[in-house]
Structures are given as structure tokens and as C-alpha cells.
matplotlib code that plots the C-alpha trace (Angstrom):
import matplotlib.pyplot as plt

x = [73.0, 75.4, 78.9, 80.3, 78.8, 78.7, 76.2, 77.4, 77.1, 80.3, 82.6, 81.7, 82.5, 85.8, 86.5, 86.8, 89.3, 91.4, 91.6, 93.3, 96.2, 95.9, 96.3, 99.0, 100.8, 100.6, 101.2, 104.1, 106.5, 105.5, 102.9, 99.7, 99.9, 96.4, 93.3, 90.0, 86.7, 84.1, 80.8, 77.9, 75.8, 78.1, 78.5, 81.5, 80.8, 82.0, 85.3, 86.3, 86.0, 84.5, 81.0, 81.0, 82.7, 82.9, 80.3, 83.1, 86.3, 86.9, 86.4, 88.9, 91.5, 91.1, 91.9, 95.0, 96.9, 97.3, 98.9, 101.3, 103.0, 104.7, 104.4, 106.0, 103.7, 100.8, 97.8, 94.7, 91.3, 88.7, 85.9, 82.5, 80.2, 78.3, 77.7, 80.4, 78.4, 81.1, 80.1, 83.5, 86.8, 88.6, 91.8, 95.5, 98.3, 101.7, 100.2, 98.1, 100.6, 102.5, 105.7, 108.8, 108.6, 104.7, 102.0, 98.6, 96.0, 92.4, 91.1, 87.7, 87.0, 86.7, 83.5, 82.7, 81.9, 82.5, 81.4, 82.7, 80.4, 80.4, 76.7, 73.5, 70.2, 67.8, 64.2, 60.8, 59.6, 56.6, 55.5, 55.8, 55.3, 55.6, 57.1, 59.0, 59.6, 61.0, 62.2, 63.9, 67.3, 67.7, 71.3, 72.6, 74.6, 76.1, 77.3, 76.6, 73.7, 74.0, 70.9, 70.8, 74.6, 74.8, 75.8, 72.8, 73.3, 73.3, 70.2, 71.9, 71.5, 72.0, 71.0, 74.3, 76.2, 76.0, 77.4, 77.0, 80.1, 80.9, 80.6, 83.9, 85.3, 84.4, 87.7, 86.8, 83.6, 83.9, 81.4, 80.7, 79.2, 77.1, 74.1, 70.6, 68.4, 71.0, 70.0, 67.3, 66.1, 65.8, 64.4, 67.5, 69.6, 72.6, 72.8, 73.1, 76.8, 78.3, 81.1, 83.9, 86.1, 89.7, 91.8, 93.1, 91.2, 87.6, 85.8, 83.0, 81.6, 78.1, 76.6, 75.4, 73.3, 72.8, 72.3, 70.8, 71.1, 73.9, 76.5, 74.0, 70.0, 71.1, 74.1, 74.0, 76.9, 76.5, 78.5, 79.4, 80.1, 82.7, 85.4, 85.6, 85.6, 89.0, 90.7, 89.2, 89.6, 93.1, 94.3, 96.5, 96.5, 94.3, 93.8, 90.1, 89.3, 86.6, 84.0, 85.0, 82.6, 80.5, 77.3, 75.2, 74.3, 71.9, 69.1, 65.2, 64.1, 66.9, 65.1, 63.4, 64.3, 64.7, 67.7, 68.4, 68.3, 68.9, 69.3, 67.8, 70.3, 68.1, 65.5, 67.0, 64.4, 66.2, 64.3, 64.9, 63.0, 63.4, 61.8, 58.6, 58.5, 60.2, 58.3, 60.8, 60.3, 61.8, 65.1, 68.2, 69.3, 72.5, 74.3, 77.6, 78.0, 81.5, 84.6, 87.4, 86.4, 90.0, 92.9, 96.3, 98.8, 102.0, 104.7, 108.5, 110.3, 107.1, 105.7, 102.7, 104.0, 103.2, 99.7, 97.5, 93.6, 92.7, 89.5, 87.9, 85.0, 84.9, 82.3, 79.8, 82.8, 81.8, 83.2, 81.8, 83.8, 82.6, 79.2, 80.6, 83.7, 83.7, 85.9, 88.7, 91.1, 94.9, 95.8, 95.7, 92.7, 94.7, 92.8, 93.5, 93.6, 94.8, 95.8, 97.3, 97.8, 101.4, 100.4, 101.5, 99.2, 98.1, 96.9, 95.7, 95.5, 91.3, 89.9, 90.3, 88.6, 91.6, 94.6, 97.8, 100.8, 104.1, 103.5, 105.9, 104.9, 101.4, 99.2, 96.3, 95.8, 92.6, 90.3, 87.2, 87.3, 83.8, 81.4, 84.1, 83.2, 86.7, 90.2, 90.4, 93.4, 96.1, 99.5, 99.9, 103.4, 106.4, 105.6, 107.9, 107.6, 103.8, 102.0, 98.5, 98.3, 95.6, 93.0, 89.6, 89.0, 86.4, 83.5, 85.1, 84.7, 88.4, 91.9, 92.4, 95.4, 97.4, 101.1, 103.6, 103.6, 103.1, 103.9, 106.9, 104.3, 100.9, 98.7, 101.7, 102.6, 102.7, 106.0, 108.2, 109.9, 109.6, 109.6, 113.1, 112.9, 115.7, 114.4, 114.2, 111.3, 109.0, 109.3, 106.9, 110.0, 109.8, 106.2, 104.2, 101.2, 100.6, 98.7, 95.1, 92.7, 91.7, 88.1, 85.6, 87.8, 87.2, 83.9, 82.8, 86.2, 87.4, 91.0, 92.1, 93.6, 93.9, 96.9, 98.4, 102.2, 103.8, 107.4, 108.0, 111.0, 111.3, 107.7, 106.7, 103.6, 103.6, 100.6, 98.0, 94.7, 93.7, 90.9, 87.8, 88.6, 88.3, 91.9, 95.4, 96.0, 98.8, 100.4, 104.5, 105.7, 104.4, 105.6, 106.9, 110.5, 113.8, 115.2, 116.9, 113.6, 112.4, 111.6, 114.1, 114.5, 110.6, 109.3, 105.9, 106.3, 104.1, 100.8, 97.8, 96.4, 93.2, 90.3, 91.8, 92.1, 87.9, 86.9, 89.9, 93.3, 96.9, 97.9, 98.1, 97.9, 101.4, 101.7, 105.3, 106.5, 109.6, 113.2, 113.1, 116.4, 115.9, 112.3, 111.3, 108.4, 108.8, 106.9, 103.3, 100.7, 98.4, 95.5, 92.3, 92.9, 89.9, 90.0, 86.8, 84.8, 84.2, 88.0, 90.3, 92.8, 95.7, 97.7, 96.8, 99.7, 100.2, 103.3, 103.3, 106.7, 105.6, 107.3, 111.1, 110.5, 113.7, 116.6, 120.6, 123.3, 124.5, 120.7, 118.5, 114.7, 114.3, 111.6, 111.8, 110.1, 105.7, 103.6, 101.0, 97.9, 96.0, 94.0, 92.8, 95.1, 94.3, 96.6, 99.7, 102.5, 104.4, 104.4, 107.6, 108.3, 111.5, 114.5, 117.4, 118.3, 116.0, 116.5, 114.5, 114.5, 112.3, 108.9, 106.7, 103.1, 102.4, 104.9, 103.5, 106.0, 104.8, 100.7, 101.1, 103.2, 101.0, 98.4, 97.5, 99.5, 98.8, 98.4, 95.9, 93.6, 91.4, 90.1, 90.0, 89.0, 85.9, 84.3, 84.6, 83.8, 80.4, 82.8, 84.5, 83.1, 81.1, 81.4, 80.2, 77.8, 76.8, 79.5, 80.8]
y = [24.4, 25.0, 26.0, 24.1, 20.6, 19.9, 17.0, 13.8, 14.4, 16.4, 14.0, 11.6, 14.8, 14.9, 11.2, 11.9, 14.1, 13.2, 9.6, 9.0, 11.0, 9.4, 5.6, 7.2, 8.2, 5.1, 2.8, 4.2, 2.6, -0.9, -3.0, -4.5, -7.6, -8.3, -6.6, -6.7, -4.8, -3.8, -3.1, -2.4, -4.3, -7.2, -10.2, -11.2, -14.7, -13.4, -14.1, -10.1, -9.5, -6.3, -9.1, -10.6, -7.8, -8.5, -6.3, -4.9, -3.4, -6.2, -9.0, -7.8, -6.8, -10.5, -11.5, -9.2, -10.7, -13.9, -12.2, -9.4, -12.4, -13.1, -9.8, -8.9, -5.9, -3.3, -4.4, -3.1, -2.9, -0.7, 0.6, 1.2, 3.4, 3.7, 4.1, 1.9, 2.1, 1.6, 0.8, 0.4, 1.4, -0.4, -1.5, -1.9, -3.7, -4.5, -7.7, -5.4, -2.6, -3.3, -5.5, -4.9, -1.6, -3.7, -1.1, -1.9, 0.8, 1.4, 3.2, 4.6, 3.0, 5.4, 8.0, 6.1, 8.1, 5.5, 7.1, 5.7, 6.6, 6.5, 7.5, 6.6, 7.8, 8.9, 8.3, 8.0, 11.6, 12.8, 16.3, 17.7, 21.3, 25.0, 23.3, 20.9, 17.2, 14.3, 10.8, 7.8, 7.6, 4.7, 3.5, 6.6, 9.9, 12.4, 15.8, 16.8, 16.0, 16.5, 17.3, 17.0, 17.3, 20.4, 20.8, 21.4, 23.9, 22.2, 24.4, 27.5, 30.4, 33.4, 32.4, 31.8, 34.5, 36.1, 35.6, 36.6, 38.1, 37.3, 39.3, 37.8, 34.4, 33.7, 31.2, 30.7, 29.4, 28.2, 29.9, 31.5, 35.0, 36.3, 38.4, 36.8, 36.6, 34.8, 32.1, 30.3, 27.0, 24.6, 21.3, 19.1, 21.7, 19.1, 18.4, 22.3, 23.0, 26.5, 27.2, 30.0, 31.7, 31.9, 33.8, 31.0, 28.1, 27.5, 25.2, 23.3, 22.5, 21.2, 23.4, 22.2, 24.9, 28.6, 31.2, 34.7, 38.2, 37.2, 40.0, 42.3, 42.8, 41.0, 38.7, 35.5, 32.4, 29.4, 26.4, 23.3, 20.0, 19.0, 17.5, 19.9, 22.6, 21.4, 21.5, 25.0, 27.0, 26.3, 26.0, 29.8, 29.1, 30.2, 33.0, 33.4, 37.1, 39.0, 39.4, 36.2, 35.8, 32.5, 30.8, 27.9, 24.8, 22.1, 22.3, 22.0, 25.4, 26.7, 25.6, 28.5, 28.2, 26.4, 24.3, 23.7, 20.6, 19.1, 15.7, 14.9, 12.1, 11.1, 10.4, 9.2, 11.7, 13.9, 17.1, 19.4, 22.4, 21.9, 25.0, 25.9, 24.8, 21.6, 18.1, 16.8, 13.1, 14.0, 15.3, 13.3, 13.8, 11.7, 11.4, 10.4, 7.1, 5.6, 7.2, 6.6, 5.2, 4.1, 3.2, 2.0, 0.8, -1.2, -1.4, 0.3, -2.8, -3.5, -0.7, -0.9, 0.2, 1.7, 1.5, 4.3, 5.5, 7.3, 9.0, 8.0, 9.8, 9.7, 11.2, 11.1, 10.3, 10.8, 11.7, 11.7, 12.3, 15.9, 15.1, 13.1, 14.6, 18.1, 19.7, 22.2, 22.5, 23.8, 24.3, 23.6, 20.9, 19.1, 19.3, 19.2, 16.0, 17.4, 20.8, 23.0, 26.4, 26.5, 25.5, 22.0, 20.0, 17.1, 17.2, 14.7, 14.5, 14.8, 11.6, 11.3, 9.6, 9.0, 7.3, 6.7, 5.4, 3.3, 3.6, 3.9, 5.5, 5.3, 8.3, 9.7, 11.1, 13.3, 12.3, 13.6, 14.2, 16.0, 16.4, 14.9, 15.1, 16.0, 15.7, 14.5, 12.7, 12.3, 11.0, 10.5, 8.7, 6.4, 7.9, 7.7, 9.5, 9.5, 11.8, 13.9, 14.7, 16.7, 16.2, 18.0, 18.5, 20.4, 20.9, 18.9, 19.9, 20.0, 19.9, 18.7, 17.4, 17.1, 15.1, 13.8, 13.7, 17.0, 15.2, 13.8, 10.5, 9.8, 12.0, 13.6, 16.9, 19.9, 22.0, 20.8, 18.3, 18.4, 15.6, 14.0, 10.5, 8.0, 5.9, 8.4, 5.9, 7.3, 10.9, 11.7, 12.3, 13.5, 13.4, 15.3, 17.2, 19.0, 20.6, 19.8, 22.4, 23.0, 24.8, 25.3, 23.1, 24.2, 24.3, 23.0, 23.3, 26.8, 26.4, 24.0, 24.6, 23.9, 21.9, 21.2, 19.9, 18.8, 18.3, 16.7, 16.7, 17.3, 17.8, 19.5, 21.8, 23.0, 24.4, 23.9, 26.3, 27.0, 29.2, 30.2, 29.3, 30.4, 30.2, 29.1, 28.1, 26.2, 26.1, 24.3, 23.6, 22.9, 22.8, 26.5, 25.7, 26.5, 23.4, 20.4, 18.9, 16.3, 19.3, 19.9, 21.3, 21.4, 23.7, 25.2, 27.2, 28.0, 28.0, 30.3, 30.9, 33.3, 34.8, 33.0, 34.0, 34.6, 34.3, 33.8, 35.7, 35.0, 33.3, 33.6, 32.0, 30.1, 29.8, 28.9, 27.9, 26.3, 25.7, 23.9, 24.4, 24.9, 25.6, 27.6, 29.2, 31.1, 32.0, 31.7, 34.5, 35.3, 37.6, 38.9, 38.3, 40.3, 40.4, 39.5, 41.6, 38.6, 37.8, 38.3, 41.3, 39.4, 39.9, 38.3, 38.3, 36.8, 34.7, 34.7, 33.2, 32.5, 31.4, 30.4, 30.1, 30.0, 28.2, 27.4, 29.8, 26.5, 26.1, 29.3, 29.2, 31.5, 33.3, 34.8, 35.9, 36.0, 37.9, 39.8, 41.6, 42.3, 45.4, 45.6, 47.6, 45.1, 42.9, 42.3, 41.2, 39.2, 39.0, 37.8, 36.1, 34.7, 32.8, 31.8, 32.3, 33.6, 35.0, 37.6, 38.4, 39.7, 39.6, 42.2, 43.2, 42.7, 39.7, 39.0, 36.0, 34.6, 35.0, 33.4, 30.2, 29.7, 27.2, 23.9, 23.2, 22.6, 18.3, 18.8, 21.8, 19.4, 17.8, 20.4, 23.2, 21.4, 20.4, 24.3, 25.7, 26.8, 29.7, 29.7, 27.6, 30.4, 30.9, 29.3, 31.6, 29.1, 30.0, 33.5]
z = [-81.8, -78.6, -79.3, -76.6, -77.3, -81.7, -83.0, -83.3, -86.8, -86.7, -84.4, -87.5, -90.1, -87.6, -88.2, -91.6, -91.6, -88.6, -88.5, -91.2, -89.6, -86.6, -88.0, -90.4, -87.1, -85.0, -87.8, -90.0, -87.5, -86.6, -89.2, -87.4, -86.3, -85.4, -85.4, -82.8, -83.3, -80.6, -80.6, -78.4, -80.7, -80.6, -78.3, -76.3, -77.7, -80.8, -82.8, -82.4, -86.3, -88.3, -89.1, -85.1, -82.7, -79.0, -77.0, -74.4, -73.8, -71.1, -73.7, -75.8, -73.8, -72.4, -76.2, -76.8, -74.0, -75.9, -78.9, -76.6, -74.9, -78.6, -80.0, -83.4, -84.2, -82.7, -81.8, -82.7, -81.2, -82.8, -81.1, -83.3, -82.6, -79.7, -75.8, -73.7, -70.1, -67.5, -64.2, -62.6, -64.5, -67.2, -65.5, -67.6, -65.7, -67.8, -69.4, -71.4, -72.5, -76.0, -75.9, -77.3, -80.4, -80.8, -79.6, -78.0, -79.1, -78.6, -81.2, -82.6, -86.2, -88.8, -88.9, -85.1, -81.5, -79.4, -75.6, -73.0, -70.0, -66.2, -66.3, -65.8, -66.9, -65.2, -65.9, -64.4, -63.6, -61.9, -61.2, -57.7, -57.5, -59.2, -62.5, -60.9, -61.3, -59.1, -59.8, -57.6, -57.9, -55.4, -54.3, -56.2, -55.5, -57.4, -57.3, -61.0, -63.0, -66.9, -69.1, -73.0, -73.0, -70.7, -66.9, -65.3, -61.8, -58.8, -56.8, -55.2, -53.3, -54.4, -58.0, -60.2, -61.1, -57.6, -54.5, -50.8, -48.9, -44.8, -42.4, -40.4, -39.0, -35.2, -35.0, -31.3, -31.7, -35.2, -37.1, -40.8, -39.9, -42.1, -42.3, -40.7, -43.6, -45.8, -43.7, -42.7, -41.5, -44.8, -45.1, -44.7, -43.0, -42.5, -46.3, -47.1, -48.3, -47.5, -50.6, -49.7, -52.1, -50.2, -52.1, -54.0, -53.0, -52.2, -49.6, -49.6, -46.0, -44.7, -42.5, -38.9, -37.0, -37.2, -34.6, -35.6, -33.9, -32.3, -32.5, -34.2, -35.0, -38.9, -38.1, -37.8, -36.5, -38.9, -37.8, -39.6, -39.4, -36.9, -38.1, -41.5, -38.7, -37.0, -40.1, -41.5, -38.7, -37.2, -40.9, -41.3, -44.8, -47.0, -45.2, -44.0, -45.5, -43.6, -46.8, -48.9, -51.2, -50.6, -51.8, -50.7, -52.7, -52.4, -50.7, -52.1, -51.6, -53.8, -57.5, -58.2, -61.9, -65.1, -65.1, -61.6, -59.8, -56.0, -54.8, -51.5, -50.1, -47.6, -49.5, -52.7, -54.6, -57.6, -58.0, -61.3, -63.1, -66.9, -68.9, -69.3, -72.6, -72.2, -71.8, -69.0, -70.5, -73.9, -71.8, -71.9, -67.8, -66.7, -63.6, -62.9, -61.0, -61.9, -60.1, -62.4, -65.6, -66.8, -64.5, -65.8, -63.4, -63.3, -61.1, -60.8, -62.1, -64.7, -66.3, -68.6, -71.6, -75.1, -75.2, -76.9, -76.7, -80.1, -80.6, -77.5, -75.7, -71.7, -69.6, -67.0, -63.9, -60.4, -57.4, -54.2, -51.3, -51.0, -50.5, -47.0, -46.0, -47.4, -49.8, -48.0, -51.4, -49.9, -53.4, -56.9, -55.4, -53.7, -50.2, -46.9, -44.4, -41.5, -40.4, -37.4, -36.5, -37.5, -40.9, -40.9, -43.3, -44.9, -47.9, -50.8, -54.5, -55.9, -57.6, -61.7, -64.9, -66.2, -63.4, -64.7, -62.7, -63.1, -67.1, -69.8, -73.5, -72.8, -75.5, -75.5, -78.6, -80.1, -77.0, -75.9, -72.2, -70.7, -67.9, -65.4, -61.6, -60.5, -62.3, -66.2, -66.7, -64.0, -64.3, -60.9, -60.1, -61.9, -65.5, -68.5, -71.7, -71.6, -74.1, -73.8, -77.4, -79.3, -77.0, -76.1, -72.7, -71.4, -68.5, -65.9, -62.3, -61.2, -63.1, -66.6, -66.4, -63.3, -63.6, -60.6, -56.7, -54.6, -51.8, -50.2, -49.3, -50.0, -48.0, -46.8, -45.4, -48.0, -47.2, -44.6, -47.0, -50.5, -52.6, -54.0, -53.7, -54.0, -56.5, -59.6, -61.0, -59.6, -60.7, -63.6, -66.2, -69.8, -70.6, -72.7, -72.7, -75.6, -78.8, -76.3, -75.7, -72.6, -71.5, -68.5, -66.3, -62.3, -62.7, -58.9, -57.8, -58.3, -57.1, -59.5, -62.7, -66.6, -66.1, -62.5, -62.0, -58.7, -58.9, -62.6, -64.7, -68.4, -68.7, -71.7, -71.7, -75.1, -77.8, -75.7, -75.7, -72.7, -71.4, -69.4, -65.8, -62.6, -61.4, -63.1, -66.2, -65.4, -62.2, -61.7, -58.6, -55.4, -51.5, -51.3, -50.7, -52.0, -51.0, -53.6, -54.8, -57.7, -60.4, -63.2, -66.6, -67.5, -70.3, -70.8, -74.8, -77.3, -75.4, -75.8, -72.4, -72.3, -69.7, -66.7, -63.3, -63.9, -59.9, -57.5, -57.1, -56.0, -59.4, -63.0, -66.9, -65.0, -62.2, -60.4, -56.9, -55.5, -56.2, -59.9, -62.0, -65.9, -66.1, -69.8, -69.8, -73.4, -75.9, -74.8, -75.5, -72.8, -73.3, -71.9, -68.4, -66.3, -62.3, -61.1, -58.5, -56.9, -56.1, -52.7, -52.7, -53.4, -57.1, -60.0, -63.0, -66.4, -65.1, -61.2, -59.6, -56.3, -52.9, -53.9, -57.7, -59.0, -60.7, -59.8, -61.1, -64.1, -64.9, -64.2, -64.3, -68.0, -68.9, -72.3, -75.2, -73.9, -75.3, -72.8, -74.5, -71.1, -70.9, -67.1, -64.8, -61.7, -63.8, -64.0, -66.7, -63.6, -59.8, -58.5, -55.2, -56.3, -54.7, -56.7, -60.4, -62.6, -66.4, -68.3, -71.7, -74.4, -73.0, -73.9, -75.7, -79.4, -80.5, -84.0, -84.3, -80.5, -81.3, -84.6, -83.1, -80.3, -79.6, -81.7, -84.1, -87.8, -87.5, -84.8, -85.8, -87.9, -85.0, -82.4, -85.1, -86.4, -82.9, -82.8, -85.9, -84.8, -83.0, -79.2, -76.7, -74.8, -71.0, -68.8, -66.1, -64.1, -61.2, -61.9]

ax = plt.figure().add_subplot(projection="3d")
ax.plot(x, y, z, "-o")
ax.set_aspect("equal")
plt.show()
């Protein structure tokens, strides 16, 4: 059995033992009122009972807005086991928060998996060639493709696990230069993608034409598509190192073994290798199709409030905008608009299976969240005491959890201005993001991290595991600027934060940058931090305080009492780039007191502990 992805059997096993907590804690304050059941095997001409469920999410959320208009206690809507196909998200406005103390919560009914899925699977295979197979995946496109519960690797070249290295940037003429014969003149040449590590980013970028022996008997110029071009190439930052590692994805000639795949766009034909020993028709292959699976929005004047999701599975989301417009991440994934050579740029925020904005006291609570195309779960603008509790949330392709505005406005410029709006509403303020482990996020998207904050205030990031990613762990602060700003007395304590930092440099297991007044990063033990061959020259630290980290003399930015057990000399306890107040005291190697108190705490371990107990979730290769 994989490590990384338990049976079904034991998420029922898990039910056993965790749900009972979790309806002790969301019921001990405010009796049920009513109660709604859901099945896939029901119809939504049913009465919503345990003997007649409705069939969707939809139907019953139609039925709790007649009892939260007059509501006296929480609602309840259980989910029974299952597959919930979503083909475009389930959307929450304020009519379908809780009212009053009354909560609205979605829940999975005892010893259920209820799944809810953006996918879609693929069937209908025919050989092609050399032990591959093909099927029609008309109207359809995808970035990820997902096979018996495992990422399957998107057909690259070199093979995964390596990487080729530039030979330079030709800024005038706007070419990759590389060496000749890492090139060559592929069947759909314009659907080829070209994917750079830059120091702390990455970029993904179609290519357009090549040009060999130009500069040199095995060089060759490789352009790209225009309009990623005129923002790469003026863009100062990231800086463009001469022997960046890179790799190229997608294209038909790249499957050349088991487990890789390729989509021709064109044709609409999905090509994949399964093993030799595999009959292809017995395989369970799923794509992503739906963008964001769950969206919950209310206004500044109306938030949606106090409504949970308990033991809830959601996978298979999609994003696509890559695949079009390219991918040229600025930082922490968010990517860039527009840039110049002065460094003025706009950037914006990735797409998410889980949107969240204008919301008071919503919870997530002992969630599944897995093979996500992008972010997990965002809460992106106007939130109020929300709470990311005990959750599982592994394999996505960017972020797991990313919280408040980076930007002054939407799409907005990165640094000039940072943002601190008028209307304090809208600043992500006092939520909660804790006792959730976090794995294999970054998994397309290098540059992005475990957990991503713009400028909140009184967020707490606290006994969270997180581990095995390519860049931060978590990363507080954005717009490099000193200036007044929206950020203010956040904490990040008593997390465990391991084998980070596995491709790119310039960053850390936390990450800092700009001006934010009593921030507490204590008492989180990070460990086994390597530096990867593969990664720029720039520093890689345990806690990194980058451009203008700092605090005010009456509230200092504190740093006391980590633990560091990191054995490779390439890196570092801290990296400080600091401006403003900032207070040491007691950090050091070998805190017993620190290690012990760190990560999930004792309520949550059932649940997290038994989806692992066949041992760690093992790394994964595929794009190291």
C-alpha cells in the first residue's frame, strides 16, 4: 500500500475515532435544530432524511435557507458516503452562513468519505505505440492527470529528477540559450513549455522557435511566445542566473516511460504509458476539470458567517491559465501581469479549490484537501476569525494555504505601495490556521509555499506539520517595504517545519518581509533542511528576515525560543535583512521542551496520525 494515499478502509477506521470529537466540538455550544442528509444514491426529490437523502449539496443548501432565516440552533447537513462530482463550484453567500450563535455545518456522517471532486474520468483507451495508449478527451484540458490516486508526471525532458542548466539570457533578442541538442524540432513545437528555476521563483513559458549554432557549434537561441517574453525579460526581478536550472514539459516525444502522460491540445488526444504489467483499462486515471470547487463569498456590510465543513474530501481542481498565458510566478505564486525594467509590476493572486472572502467564523475542520491544480484553500480578502483546523493537505500544485491581500488593489503593483486600506474590513484579521499538516504542496509551482500570508493581522499559524517542499514553509509579509502597512501582531509558534527549501533558494522554513509590528515567530522546531544542487546561489536559512522585516520600538517583531537541528553547512540558522525593531532570545539547537510541543496537538493526532500510520508520507521525485 502507498504511504502517501491510505485505503478508504482507513478514512472509515478514521471516522471512528475522530468524529465523535468533532460533533462533540461543534455541538457542545448550541443544540441542533435541524438535521439534513445527502447522498449520492439519493434523490433531490427527497424529504432530506437518513431513509430519503437528497442526491446534492445544491439541494440541500436550498433547504437550510428556510430554517437560517428563523434560526434558534446549528444546522446540520450530513454527507454519506460517496463521490460528489462537481462540475462548477458550490457557491455560499450570507443567506447560507449560520445566524445568530446557530451554526450551518457540512459534515461527513459517521464512518463516511464523502469526495468531493472536480474530476473527470477518463476512459476509452486504445494502443498507439511502444506501450503506449491514447483516448479522446474532447472539450477538455488539464494540466495534471491523476492515476489510481497518484500524480501521474506530466511527459518531460530530461526524465524527472534531472534538470538541464542555461547557457545565458540574450535579453536583446529574447532568447533561452542553451545547448543545441537539448533541443529539437518536436511535433507541436508551440505547445512545448520551457520551466526555469529563478532563484526563488520559477517560470513556465511556451516556447516559439529555436535557432542552433548560433553563438557556438552546440548553442542554441530558443524564443517564446511573445507576450510572456515582454514580461520575462525586462522583469529585473528574479534575477535571470546564467545556468538556471530548467526542464521542458509536454510534448509527445517525451513519454519514454511508465507513468508519464501528455495531452495534445490540439488534438484533444491524452497519451499515457502505464507499466508494463499494468492492463491500462483496469487504471483509475482522472483529470481535473473544475476550477474552484467551493467558493464562499459575502460582502463588507454582510458577511457569511459561522458555517463549518467537517470531514470533507476535495480534489481533482483545475487550473488552466498556464496552459494559455504562461506562468512567470514574482513570488510566493503570485505571478506577474505586467513588468518593466525598473521593477515596477503587476502581479496577481493563483486560482484556488477552496475561495473564501468577506466571511466571518467560517471552519474547516479535519478536511481532506489533495491533488489540487493550484492553491488549496485561500482566504483571500474581508475575513474574520476564520479557522483551518486539523486538516490534511497534501499533493496540490501551488500553496496550501494562502490568507489576505498582497496587493494594494487587485492585480495591482507589488512594492510601491503597500497595502493599508481605510476600511479595516477588509484585512484578513484574527484567523486561524492551525494543528493541519501540510505535505508535497509546490509540486508544479516551485515558488510557492506551505502556507503564504500577505499583509494579515492577528493571524495565528500555530502546530502545524509542515514538510517536503520545494521552497518556504511559510512565508509573512509581502511588498518589501518598511513603510506603515496592514500587518500587525501575527504569531507563527509551535510548528514543526521539516526538508523544505528542497529545489530553490533565497528563503526558509519562515520566511519574513516588510515592516509588520508584533510578529512572534517562537517556538517552532525546524529540521533537516538540505540545499539542493539544483538551487540558485542565493542563502537559504531556517528563519530568513528579508527586505525591511522588522517591528516598531512599543511592539518589536520577536523571535525567541526555535529549535534548529540542521546538519548541512549551506544552511543557515537565520538570514537577516532587517529594518526596524527586532528581538532575539533563546534560539538555539536541541530544545527538548520546543521538539516535544511542536506540531499537532493531542485532539487532532487521531485523525492526522491514522491516515499516516503506515509511516511518513514519502517524497515525492517526480520534480527534484
Amino acid at each position: 500500500m502507498d504511504n502517501a494515499f491510505i485505503s478508504a478502509r482507513f478514512y472509515r477506521a478514521a471516522g471512528l475515532v475522530f468524529f465523535g470529537l468533532a460533533v462533540c466540538l461543534t455541538t457542545v455550544a448550541t443544540p441542533i435544530q435541524h438535521k439534513f442528509y445527502v447522498s449520492p444514491q439519493g434523490t433531490d426529490a427527497g424529504a432530506g432524511t437518513l431513509k430519503k437523502p437528497f442526491r446534492t449539496i445544491q439541494r440541500a443548501q436550498q433547504e437550510v435557507r428556510r430554517y437560517t432565516s428563523a434560526q434558534t440552533g446549528d444546522v446540520v447537513i450530513y454527507l454519506m458516503d460517496g463521490t460528489y462530482p462537481l462540475a462548477e463550484p458550490l457557491r455560499f453567500s450570507t443567506a447560507d452562513g449560520g445566524q445568530g450563535s446557530g451554526r450551518v455545518i457540512y459534515q461527513a456522517y459517521p464512518n463516511a468519505k464523502p469526495v468531493l471532486t472536480g474530476g473527470q474520468r477518463i476512459t476509452g483507451w486504445v494502443p498507439d505505440r511502444n506501450g503506449i495508449f491514447k483516448a479522446s478527451v474532447k472539450g477538455l484540458d488539464f494540466r495534471q492527470l491523476y492515476v489510481n490516486d497518484r500524480r501521474a508526471i506530466r511527459a518531460r525532458k530530461p526524465d524527472a529528477g534531472a534538470y538541464y542548466r542555461l547557457s545565458g539570457w540574450d535579453v536583446r533578442s529574447r532568447s533561452l540559450m542553451m545547448k543545441a541538442h537539448y533541443v529539437d524540432a518536436w511535433k507541436a513545437f508551440d505547445q512545448v513549455e520551457a520551466v526555469v528555476q529563478m532563484f526563488w521563483a520559477d517560470t513556465y513559458v511556451h516556447l516559439k522557435a529555436f535557432e542552433k549554432f548560433r553563438g557556438g557549434p552546440d548553442m542554441a537561441y530558443v524564443s517564446i511566445r511573445d507576450h510572456e517574453a515582454a514580461i520575462l525579460f525586462p522583469r529585473p526581478y528574479p534575477y535571470k542566473q546564467d545556468d538556471a536550472a530548467f526542464h521542458f514539459e509536454n510534448a509527445y516525444e517525451f513519454v519514454n516511460q511508465p507513468g508519464e502522460w501528455y495531452l495534445d491540445r490540439v488534438s484533444e488526444m491524452l497519451f499515457y504509458q502505464p507499466e508494463k504489467y499494468q492492463n491500462i483499462q483496469d487504471l483509475t486515471l482522472m483529470a481535473p476539470v473544475t476550477e474552484t470547487l467551493l467558493q464562499i463569498e459575502g460582502t463588507l456590510d454582510a458577511p457569511v458567517r459561522n458555517l463549518h465543513f467537517i470531514g470533507l474530501t476535495f480534489e481533482h481542481s483545475n487550473w488552466n491559465r498556464p496552459s494559455s498565458d504562461g506562468y512567470i510566478n514574482s513570488q510566493a505564486g503570485m505571478y506577474s501581469l505586467t513588468a518593466d525594467t525598473a521593477n515596477n509590476q503587476t502581479v496577481r493572486r493563483p486560482a484556488s479549490a477552496i475561495r473564501v472572502s468577506n466571511a466571518t467564523a467560517v471552519v474547516f475542520e479535519k478536511n481532506t484537501f489533495q491533488h489540487l491544480g493550484a492553491t488549496a484553500v485561500d482566504l483571500e480578502s474581508g475575513t474574520q476569525a476564520c479557522r483551518l483546523v486539523g486538516n490534511l493537505i497534501r499533493d496540490c500544485s501551488g500553496t496550501g494555504v494562502m490568507i489576505g491581500a498582497f496587493t494594494k488593489e487587485k492585480d495591482g503593483e507589488f512594492h510601491l505601495e503597500p497595502y493599508h486600506p481605510t476600511d479595516r474590513r477588509e484585512i484578513c484579521t484574527n484567523d486561524e490556521v492551525m494543528n493541519n499538516y501540510i505535505t508535497r504542496v509546490g509540486q508544479d509551482y516551485y515558488g510557492t509555499c506551505g502556507i503564504a500570508a500577505g499583509y494579515p493581522a492577528g493571524l495565528k499559524i500555530e502546530h502545524n506539520v509542515i514538510r517536503d517542499l520545494p521552497y518556504s514553509g511559510i512565508s509573512l509579509g509581502f511588498g518589501w517595504t518598511g513603510k506603515e502597512n496592514a500587518m500587525r501582531d501575527n504569531r507563527i509558534a509551535f510548528n514543526d517545519i521539516s526538508h523544505v527549501m528542497n529545489l530553490l533558494c533565497d528563503g526558509g522554513a519562515i520566511y519574513t518581509l516588510s515592516r509588520q509590528p508584533g510578529t512572534q515567530i517562537s517556538d517552532n522546531y525546524i529540521h533537516d533542511i538540505q540545499r539542493s544542487k539544483w538551487a540558485g546561489s542565493w542563502p537559504i536559512a531556517a528563519i530568513y528576515l528579508d527586505q525591511a522585516s522588522g517591528g516598531s520600538p512599543e511592539k518589536p517583531l520577536l523571535i525567541e525560543h526555535n529549535t534548529f537541528l540542521i546538519t548541512d553547512p549551506l544552511v543557515r540558522p537565520f538570514n537577516l535583512n532587517m529594518e526596524g525593531r527586532v528581538q532575539f532570545s533563546n534560539n538555539g539547537t536541541d530544545r527538548a521542551e520546543v521538539i516535544k510541543n511542536a506540531g499537532i496537538q493531542e485532539n487532532y493526532k487521531p485523525f492526522i496520525d491514522l491516515l499516516l500510520q503506515q509511516g511518513p508520507v514519502p517524497d515525492n521525485r517526480a520534480k527534484r
